[in-house]
Gaussian input, Z-matrix of N, CA and C with variables (Angstrom, degrees):
# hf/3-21g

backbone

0 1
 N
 C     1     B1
 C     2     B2     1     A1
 N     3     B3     2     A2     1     D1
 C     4     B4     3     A3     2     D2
 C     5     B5     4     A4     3     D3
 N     6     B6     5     A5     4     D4
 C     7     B7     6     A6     5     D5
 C     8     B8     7     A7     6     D6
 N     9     B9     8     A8     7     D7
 C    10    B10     9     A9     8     D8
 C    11    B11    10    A10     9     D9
 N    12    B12    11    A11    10    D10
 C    13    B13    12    A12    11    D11
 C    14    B14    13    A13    12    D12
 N    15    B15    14    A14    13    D13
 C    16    B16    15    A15    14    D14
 C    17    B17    16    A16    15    D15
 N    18    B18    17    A17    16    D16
 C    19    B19    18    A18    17    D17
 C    20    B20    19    A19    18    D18
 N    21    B21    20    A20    19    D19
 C    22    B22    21    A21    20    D20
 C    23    B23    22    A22    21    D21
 N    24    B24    23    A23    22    D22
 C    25    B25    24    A24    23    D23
 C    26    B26    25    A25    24    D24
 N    27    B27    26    A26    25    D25
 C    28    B28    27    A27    26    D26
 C    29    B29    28    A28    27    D27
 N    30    B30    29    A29    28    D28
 C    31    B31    30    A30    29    D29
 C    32    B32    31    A31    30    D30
 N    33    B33    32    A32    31    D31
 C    34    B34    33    A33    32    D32
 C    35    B35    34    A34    33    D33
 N    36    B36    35    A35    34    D34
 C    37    B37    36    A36    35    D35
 C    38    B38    37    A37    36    D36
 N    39    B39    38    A38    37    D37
 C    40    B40    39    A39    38    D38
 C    41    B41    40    A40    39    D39
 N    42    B42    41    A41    40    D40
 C    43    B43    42    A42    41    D41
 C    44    B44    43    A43    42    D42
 N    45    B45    44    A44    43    D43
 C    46    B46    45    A45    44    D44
 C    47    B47    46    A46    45    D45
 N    48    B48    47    A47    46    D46
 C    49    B49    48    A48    47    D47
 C    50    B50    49    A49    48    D48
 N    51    B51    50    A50    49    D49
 C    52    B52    51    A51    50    D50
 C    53    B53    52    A52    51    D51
 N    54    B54    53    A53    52    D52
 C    55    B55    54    A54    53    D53
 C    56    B56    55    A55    54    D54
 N    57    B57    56    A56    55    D55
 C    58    B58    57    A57    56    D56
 C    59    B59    58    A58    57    D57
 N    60    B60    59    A59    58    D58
 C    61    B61    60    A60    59    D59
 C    62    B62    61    A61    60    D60
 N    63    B63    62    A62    61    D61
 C    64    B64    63    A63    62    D62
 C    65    B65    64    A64    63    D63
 N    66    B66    65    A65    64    D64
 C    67    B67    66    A66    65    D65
 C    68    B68    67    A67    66    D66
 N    69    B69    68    A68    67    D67
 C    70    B70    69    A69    68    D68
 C    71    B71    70    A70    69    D69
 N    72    B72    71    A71    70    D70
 C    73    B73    72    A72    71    D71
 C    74    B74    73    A73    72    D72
 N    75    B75    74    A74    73    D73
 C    76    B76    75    A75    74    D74
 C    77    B77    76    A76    75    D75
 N    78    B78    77    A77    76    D76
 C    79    B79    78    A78    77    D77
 C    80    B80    79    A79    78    D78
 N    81    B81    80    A80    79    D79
 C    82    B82    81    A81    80    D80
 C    83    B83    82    A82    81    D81
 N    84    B84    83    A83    82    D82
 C    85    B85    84    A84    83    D83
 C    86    B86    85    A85    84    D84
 N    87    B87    86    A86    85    D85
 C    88    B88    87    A87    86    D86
 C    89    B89    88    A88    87    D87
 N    90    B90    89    A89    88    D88
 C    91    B91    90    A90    89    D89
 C    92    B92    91    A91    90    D90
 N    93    B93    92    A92    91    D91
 C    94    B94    93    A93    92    D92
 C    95    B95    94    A94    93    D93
 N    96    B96    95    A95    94    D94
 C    97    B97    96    A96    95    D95
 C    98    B98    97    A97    96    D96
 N    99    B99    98    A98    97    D97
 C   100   B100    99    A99    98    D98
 C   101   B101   100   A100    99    D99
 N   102   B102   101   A101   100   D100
 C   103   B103   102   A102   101   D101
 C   104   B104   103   A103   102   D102
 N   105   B105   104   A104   103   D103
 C   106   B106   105   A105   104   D104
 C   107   B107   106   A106   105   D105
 N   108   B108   107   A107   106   D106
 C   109   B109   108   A108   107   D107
 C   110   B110   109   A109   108   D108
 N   111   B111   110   A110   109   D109
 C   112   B112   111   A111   110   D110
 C   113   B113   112   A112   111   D111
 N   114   B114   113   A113   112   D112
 C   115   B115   114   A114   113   D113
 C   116   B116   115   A115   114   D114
 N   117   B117   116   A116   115   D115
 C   118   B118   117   A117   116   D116
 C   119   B119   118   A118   117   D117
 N   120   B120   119   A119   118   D118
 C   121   B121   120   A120   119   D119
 C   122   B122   121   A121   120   D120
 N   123   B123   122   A122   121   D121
 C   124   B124   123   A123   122   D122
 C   125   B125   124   A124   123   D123
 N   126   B126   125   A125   124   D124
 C   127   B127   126   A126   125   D125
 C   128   B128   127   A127   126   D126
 N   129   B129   128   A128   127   D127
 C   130   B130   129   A129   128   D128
 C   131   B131   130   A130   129   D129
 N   132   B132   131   A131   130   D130
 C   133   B133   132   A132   131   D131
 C   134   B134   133   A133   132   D132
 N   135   B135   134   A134   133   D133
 C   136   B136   135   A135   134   D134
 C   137   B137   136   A136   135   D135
 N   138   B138   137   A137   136   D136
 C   139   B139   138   A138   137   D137
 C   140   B140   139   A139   138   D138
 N   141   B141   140   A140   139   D139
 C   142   B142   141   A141   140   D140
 C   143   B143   142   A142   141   D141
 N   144   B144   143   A143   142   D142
 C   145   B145   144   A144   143   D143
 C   146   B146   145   A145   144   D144
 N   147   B147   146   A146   145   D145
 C   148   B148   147   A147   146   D146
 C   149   B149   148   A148   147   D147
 N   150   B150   149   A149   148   D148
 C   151   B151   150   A150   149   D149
 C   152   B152   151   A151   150   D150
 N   153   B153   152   A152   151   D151
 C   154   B154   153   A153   152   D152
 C   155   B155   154   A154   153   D153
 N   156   B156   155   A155   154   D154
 C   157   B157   156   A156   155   D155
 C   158   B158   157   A157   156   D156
 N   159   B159   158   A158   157   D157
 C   160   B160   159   A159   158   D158
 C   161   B161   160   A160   159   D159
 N   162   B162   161   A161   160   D160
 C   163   B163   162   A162   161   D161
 C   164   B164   163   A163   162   D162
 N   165   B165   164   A164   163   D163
 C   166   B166   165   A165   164   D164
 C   167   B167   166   A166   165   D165
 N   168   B168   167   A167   166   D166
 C   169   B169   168   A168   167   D167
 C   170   B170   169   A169   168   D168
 N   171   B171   170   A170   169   D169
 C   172   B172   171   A171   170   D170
 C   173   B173   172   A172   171   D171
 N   174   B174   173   A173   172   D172
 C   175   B175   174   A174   173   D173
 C   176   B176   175   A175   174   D174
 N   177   B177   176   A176   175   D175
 C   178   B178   177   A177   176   D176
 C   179   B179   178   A178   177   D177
 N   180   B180   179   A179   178   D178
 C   181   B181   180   A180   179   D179
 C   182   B182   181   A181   180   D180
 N   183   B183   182   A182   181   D181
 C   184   B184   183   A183   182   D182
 C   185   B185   184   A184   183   D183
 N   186   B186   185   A185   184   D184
 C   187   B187   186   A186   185   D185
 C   188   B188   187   A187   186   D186
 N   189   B189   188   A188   187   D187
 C   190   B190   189   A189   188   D188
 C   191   B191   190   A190   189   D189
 N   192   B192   191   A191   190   D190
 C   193   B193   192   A192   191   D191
 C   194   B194   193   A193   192   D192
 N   195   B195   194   A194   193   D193
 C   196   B196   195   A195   194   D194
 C   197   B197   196   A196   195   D195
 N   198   B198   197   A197   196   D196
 C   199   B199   198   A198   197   D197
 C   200   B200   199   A199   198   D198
 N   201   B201   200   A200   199   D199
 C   202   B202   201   A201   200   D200
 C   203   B203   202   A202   201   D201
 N   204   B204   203   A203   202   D202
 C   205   B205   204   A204   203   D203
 C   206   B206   205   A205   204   D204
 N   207   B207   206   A206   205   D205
 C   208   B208   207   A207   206   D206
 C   209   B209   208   A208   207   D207
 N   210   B210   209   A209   208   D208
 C   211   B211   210   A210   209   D209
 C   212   B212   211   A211   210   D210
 N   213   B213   212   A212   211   D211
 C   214   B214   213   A213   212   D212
 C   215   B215   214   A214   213   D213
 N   216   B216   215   A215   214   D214
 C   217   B217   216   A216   215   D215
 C   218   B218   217   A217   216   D216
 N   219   B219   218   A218   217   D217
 C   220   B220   219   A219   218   D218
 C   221   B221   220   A220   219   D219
 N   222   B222   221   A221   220   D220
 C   223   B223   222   A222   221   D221
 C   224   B224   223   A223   222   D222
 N   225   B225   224   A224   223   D223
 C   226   B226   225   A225   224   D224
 C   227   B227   226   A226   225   D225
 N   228   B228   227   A227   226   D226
 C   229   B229   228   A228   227   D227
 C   230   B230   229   A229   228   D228
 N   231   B231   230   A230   229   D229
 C   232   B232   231   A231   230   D230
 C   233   B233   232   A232   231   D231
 N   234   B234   233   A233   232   D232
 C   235   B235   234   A234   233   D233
 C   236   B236   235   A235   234   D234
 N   237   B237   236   A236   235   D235
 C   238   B238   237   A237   236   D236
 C   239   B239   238   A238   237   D237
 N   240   B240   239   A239   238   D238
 C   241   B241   240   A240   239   D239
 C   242   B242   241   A241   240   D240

   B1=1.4493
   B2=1.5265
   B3=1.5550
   B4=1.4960
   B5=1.5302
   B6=1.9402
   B7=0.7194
   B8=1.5320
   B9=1.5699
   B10=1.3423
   B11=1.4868
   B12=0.9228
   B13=1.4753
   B14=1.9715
   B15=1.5024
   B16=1.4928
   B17=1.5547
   B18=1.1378
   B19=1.5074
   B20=1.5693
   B21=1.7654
   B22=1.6829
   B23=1.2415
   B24=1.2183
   B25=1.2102
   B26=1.5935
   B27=1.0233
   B28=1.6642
   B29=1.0343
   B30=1.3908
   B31=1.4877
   B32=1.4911
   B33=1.2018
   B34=1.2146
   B35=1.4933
   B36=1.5465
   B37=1.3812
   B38=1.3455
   B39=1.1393
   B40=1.7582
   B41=1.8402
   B42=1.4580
   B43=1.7312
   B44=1.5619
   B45=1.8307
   B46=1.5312
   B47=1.4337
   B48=1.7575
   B49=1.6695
   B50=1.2643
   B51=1.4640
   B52=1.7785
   B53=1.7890
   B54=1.3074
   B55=1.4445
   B56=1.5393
   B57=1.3466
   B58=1.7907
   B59=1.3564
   B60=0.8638
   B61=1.6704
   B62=1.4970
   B63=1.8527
   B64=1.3054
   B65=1.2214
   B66=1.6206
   B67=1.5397
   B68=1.7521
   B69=0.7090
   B70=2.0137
   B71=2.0493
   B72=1.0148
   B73=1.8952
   B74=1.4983
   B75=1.3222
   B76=1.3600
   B77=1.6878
   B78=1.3734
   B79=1.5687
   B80=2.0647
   B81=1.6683
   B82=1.5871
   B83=1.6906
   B84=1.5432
   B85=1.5017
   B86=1.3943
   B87=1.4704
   B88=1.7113
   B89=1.3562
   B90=1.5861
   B91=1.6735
   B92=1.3016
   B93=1.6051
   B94=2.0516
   B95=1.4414
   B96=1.4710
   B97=1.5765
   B98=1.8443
   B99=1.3278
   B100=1.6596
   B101=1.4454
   B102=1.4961
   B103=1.1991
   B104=1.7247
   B105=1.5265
   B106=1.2951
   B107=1.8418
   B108=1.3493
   B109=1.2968
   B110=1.5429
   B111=1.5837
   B112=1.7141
   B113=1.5331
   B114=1.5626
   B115=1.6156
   B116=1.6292
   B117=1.0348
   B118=1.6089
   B119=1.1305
   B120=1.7974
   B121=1.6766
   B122=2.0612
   B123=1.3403
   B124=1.5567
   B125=1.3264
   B126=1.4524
   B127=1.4875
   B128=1.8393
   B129=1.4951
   B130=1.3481
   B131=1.9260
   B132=1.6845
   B133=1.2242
   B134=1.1146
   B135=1.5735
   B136=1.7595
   B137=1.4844
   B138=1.4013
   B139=1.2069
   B140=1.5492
   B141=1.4171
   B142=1.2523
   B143=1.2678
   B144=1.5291
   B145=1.5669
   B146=1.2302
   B147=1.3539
   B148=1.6182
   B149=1.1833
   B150=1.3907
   B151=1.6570
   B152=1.1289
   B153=1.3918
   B154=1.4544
   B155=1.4971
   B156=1.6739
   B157=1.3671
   B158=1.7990
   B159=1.1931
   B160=1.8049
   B161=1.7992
   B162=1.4517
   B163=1.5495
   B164=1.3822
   B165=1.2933
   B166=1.6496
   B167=1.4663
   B168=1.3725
   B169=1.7596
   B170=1.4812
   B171=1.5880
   B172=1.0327
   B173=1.5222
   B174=1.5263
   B175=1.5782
   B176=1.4452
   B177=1.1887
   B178=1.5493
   B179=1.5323
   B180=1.2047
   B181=1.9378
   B182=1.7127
   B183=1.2598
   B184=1.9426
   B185=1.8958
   B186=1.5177
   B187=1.8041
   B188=1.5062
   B189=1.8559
   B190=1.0076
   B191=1.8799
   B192=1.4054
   B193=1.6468
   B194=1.4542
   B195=1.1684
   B196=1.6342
   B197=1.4988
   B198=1.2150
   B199=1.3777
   B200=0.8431
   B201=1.5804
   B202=1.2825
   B203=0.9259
   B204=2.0480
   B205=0.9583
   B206=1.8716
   B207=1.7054
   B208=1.2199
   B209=1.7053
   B210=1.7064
   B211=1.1790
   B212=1.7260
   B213=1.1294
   B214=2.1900
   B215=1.6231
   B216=1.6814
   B217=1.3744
   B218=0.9837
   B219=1.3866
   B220=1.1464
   B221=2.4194
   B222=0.9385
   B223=1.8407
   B224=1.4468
   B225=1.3921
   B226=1.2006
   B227=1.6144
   B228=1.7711
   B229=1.9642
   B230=1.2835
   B231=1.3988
   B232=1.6274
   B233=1.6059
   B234=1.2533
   B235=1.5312
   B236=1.3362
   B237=1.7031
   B238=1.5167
   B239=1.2799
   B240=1.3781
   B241=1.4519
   B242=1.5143
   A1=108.43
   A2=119.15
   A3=114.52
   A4=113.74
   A5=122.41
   A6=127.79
   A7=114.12
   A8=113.66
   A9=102.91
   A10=135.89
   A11=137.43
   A12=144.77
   A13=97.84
   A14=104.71
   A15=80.48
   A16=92.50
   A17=116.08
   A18=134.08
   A19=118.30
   A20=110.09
   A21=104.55
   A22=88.56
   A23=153.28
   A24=153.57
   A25=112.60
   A26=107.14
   A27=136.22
   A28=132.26
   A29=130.45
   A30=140.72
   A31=122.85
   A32=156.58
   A33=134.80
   A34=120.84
   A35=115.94
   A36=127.79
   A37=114.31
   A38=104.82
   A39=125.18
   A40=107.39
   A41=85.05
   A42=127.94
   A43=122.35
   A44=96.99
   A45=109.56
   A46=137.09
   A47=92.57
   A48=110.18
   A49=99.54
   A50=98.40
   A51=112.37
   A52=91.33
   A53=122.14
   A54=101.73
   A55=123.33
   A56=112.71
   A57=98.98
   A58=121.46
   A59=119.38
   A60=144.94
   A61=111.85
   A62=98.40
   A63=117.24
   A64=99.09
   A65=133.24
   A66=125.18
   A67=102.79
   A68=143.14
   A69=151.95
   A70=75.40
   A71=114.61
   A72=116.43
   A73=94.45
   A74=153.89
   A75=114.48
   A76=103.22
   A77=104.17
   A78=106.92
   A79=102.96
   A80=114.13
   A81=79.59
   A82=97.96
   A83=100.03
   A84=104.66
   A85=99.31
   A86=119.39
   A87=115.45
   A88=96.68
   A89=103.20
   A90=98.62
   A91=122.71
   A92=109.97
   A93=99.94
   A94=100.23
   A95=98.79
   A96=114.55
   A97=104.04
   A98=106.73
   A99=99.29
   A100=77.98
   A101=106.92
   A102=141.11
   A103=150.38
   A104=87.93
   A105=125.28
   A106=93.45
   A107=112.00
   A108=118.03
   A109=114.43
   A110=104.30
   A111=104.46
   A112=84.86
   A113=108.49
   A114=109.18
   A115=124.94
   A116=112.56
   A117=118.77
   A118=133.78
   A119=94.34
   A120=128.09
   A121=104.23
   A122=84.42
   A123=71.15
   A124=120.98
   A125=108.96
   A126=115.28
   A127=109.61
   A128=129.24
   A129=131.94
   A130=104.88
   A131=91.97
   A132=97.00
   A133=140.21
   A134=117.74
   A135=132.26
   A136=106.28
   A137=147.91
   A138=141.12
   A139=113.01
   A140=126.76
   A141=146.92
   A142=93.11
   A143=130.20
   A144=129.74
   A145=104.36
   A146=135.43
   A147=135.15
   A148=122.03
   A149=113.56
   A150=133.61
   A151=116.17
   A152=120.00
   A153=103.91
   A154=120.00
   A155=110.57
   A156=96.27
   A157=120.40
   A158=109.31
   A159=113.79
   A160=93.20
   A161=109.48
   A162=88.17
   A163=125.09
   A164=101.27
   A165=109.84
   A166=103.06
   A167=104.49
   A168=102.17
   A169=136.33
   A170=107.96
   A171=130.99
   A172=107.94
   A173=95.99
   A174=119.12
   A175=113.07
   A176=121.26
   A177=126.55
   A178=77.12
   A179=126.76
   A180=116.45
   A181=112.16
   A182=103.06
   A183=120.03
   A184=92.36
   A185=98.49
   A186=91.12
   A187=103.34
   A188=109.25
   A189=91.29
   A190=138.88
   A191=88.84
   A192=113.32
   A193=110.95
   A194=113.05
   A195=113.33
   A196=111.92
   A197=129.09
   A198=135.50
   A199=113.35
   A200=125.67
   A201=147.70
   A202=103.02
   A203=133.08
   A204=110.74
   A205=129.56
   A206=90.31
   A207=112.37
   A208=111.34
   A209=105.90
   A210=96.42
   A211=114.36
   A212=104.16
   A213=112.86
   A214=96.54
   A215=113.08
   A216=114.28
   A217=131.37
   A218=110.15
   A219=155.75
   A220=89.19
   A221=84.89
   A222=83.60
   A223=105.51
   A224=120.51
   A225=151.82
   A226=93.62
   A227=98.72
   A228=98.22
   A229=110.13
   A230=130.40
   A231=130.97
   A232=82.40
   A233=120.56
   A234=121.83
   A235=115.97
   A236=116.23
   A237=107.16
   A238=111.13
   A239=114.78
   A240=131.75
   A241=116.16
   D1=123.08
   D2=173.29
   D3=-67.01
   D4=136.96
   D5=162.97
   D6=-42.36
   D7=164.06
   D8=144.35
   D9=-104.99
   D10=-173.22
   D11=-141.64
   D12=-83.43
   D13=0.83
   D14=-175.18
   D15=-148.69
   D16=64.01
   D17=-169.30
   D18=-65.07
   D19=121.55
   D20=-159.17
   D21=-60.61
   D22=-50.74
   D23=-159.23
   D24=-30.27
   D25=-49.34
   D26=168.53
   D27=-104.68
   D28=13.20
   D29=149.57
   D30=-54.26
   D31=73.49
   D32=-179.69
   D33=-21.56
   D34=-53.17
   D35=176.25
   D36=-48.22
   D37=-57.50
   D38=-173.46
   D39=-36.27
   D40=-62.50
   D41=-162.99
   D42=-63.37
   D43=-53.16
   D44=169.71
   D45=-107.43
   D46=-37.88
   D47=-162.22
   D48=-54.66
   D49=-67.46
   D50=-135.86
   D51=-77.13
   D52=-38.70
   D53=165.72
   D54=-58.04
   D55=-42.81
   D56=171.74
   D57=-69.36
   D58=-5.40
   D59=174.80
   D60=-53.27
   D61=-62.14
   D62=-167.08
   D63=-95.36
   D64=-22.23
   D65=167.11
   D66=-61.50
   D67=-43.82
   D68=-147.75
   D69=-91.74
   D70=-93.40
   D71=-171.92
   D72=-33.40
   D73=-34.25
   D74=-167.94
   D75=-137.63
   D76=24.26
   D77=177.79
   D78=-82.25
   D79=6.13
   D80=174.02
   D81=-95.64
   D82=-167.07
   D83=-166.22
   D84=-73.33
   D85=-32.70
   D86=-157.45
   D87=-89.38
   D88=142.68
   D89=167.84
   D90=-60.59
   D91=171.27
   D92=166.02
   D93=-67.30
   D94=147.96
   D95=-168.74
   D96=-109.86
   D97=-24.42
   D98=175.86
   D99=-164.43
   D100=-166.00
   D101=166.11
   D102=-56.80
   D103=-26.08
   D104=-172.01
   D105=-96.33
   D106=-39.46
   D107=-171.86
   D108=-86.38
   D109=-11.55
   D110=179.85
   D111=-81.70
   D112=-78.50
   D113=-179.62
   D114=-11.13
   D115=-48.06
   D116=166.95
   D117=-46.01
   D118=-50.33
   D119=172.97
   D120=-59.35
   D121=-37.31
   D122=-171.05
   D123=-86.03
   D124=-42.82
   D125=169.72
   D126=-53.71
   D127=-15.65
   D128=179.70
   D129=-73.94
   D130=-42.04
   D131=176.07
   D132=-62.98
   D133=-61.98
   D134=137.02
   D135=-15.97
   D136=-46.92
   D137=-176.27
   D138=-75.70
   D139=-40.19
   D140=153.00
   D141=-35.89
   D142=-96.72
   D143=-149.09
   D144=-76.04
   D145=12.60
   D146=116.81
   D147=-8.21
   D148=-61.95
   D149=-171.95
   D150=-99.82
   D151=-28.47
   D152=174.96
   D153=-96.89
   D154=-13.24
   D155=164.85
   D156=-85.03
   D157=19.16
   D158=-177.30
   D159=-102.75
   D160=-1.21
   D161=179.51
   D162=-108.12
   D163=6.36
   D164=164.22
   D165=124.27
   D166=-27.22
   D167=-167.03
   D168=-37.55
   D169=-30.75
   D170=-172.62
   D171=-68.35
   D172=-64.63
   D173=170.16
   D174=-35.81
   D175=-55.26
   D176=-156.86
   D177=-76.31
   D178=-65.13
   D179=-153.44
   D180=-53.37
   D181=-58.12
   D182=159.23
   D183=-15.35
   D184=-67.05
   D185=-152.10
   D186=-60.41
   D187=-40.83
   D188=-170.75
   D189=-69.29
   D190=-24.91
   D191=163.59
   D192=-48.57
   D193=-52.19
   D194=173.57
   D195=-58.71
   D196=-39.20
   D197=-179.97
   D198=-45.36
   D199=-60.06
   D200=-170.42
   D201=-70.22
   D202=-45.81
   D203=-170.61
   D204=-60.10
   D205=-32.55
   D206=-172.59
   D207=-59.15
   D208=-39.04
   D209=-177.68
   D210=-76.53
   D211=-23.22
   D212=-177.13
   D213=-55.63
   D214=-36.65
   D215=-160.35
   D216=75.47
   D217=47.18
   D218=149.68
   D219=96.29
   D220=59.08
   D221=174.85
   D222=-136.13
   D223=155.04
   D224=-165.56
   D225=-36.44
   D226=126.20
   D227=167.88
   D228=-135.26
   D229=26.96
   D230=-176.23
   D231=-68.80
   D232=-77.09
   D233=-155.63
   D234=-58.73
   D235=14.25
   D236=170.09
   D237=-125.69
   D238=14.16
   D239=-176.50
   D240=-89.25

């Protein structure tokens, strides 16, 4: 089956963000307590991946995903990552 044109495999977003996203929102000990307190969580987070997406991380994983993809031939590489 052909992928389509915007493959999570190769999404940065897909791939990195939104999981470090949700690691930073629920890495303290206390659960979210309302609404006001997720909102916080997230805007804390968004400020976080400020810094970690200026350090290349993203970049380097992207290339390497493409690598792989190129070598699978063009077939599925989450599960070899």
């Amino acid at each position: 089956m052909p992928w389509p044109a915007r493959s999570p495999d190769l999404t940065p977003m897909d791939f990195y963000v939104w999981g470090c996203m949700k690691s930073f929102v629920y890495s303290e000990p206390n659960p979210v307590s309302s609404v006001e307190d997720l909102r916080e969580r997230i805007v804390d987070a968004a400020n976080k991946m400020r810094t970690t997406l200026t350090t290349g991380v993203v970049k380097t994983g992207l290339r390497r995903r493409m690598r792989q993809c190129i070598r699978n031939r063009g077939s599925h590489v989450e599960h070899e990552l």
